[in-house]
C-alpha positions as CSV (number, residue, x, y, z in Angstrom):
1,X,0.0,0.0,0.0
2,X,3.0,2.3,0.6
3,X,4.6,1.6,-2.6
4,X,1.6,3.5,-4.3
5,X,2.7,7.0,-2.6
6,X,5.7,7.8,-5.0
7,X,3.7,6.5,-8.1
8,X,0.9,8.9,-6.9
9,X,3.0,11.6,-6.4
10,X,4.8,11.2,-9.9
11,X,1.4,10.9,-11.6
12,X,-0.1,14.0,-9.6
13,X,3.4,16.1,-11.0
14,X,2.5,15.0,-14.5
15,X,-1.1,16.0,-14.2
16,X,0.1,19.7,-13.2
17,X,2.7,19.7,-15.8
18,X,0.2,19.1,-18.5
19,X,-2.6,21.6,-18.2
20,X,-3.7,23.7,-20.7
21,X,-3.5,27.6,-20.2
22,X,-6.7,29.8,-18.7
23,X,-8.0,32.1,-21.1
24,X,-6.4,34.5,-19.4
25,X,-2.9,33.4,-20.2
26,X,-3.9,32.9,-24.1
27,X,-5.5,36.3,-24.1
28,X,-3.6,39.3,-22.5
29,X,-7.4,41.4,-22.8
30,X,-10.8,39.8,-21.0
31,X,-13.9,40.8,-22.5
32,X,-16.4,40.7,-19.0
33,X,-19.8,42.4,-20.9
34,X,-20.3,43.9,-24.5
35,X,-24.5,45.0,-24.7
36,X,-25.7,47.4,-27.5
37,X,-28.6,50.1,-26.7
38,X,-30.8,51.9,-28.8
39,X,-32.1,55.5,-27.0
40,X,-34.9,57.4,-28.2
41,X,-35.0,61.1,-26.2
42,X,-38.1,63.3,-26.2
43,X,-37.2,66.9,-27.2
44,X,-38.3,69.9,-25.2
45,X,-41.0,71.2,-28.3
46,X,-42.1,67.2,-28.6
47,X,-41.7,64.5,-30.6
48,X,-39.0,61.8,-30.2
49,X,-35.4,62.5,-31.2
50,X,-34.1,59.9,-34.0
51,X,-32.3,56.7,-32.6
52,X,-29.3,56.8,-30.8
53,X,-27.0,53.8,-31.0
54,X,-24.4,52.8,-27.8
55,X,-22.0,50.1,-27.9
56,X,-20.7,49.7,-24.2
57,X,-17.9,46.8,-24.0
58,X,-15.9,46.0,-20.3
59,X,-12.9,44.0,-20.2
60,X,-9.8,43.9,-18.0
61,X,-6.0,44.0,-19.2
62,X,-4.8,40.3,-17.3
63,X,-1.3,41.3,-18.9
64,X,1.8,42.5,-16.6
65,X,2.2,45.9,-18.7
66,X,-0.6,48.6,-19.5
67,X,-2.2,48.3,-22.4
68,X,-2.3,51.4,-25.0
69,X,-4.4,50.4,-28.2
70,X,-6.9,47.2,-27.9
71,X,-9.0,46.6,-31.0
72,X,-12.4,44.6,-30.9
73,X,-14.6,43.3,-33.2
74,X,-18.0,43.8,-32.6
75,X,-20.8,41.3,-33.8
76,X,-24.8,42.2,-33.8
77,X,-27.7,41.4,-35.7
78,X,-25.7,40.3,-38.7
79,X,-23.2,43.1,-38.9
80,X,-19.8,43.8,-37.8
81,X,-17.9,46.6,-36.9
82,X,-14.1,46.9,-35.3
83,X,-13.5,49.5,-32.6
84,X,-10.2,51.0,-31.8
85,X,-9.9,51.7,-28.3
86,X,-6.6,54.0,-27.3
87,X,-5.8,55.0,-23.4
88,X,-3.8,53.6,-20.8
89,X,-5.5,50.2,-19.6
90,X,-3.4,49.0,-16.2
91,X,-2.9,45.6,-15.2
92,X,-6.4,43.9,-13.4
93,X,-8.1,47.2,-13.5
94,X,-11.7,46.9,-14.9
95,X,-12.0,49.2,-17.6
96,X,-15.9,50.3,-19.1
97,X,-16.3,52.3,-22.1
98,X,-19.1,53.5,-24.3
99,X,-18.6,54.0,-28.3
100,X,-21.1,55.3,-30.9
101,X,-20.9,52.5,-33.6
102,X,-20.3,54.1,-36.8
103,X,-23.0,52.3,-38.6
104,X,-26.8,51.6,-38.0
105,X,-26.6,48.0,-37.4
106,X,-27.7,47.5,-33.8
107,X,-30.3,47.2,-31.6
108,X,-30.6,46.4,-28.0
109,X,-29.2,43.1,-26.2
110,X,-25.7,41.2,-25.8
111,X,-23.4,41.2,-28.7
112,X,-20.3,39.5,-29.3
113,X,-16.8,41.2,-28.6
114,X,-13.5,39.9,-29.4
115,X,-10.5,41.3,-29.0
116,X,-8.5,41.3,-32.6
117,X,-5.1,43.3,-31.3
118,X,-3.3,45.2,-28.4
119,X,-0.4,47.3,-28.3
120,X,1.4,47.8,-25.2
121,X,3.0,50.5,-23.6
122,X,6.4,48.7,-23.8
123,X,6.1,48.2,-27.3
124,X,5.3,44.7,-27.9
125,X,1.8,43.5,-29.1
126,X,-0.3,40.7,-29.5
127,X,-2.9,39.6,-32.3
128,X,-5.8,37.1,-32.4
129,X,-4.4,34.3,-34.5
C-alpha cells in the first residue's frame, strides 16, 4: 500500500505539468460584458429625437504591462464593426467604455466582442491568431 505513494505523487506532477492555459494566459485582454442600446430622447417642443445607438464593451487587461491600443470586433444582428480603443489600460483594472458604432446595425441586447489586437506601452503586441 505504501509503494503507491511515490507512483501517486509522480502521476499528480505529471497532471500539473500538462494543463492547458486559462484564457487569461492565451489572451492578454478579457472581454467581462459587451450589450448594445438603442435611446430614443423626447425633445423639449415634442416629438421623439431619431435613434441613438451605444456600444458599451468591459474588459480587463490580465497582462503585466498597460495596455495602450486594444481593437475589438463587434458582432450584432448580422453586422460587424471593429472599434479602436486607445488610453492607458493597467494591469487587473476593470475598464468600461461606451462608443457610438459608426453604422446603424444595432439594436438592444448582448453582442459579441473579441479582441483582434493590443499594443502595449512597452512596445510589444499581440494579435488574435
Amino acid at each position: 500500500m505504501f509503494a503507491l505513494a511515490p507512483t501517486l505523487t509522480a502521476l499528480a506532477a505529471t497532471l500539473a505539468v500538462n494543463t492547458t492555459p486559462t484564457p487569461q494566459a492565451q489572451y492578454p485582454i478579457g472581454v467581462t460584458s459587451c450589450n448594445v442600446s438603442q435611446t430614443n430622447y423626447l425633445l423639449p417642443e415634442g416629438g421623439i429625437s431619431p435613434q441613438l445607438n451605444s456600444l458599451q464593451i468591459s474588459f480587463v487587461n490580465h497582462a503585466p504591462v498597460a495596455a495602450k491600443d486594444v481593437k475589438f470586433v463587434v458582432r450584432y444582428a448580422g453586422g460587424s464593426e471593429t472599434i479602436d480603443d486607445r488610453g492607458t489600460f493597467s494591469n487587473n483594472v476593470a475598464i468600461e467604455q461606451s462608443f457610438d458604432p459608426s453604422v446603424d446595425i444595432f439594436g438592444n441586447g448582448a453582442a459579441d466582442c473579441s479582441v483582434a489586437s493590443v499594443t502595449f506601452a512597452d512596445g510589444t503586441t499581440w494579435q488574435q491568431g
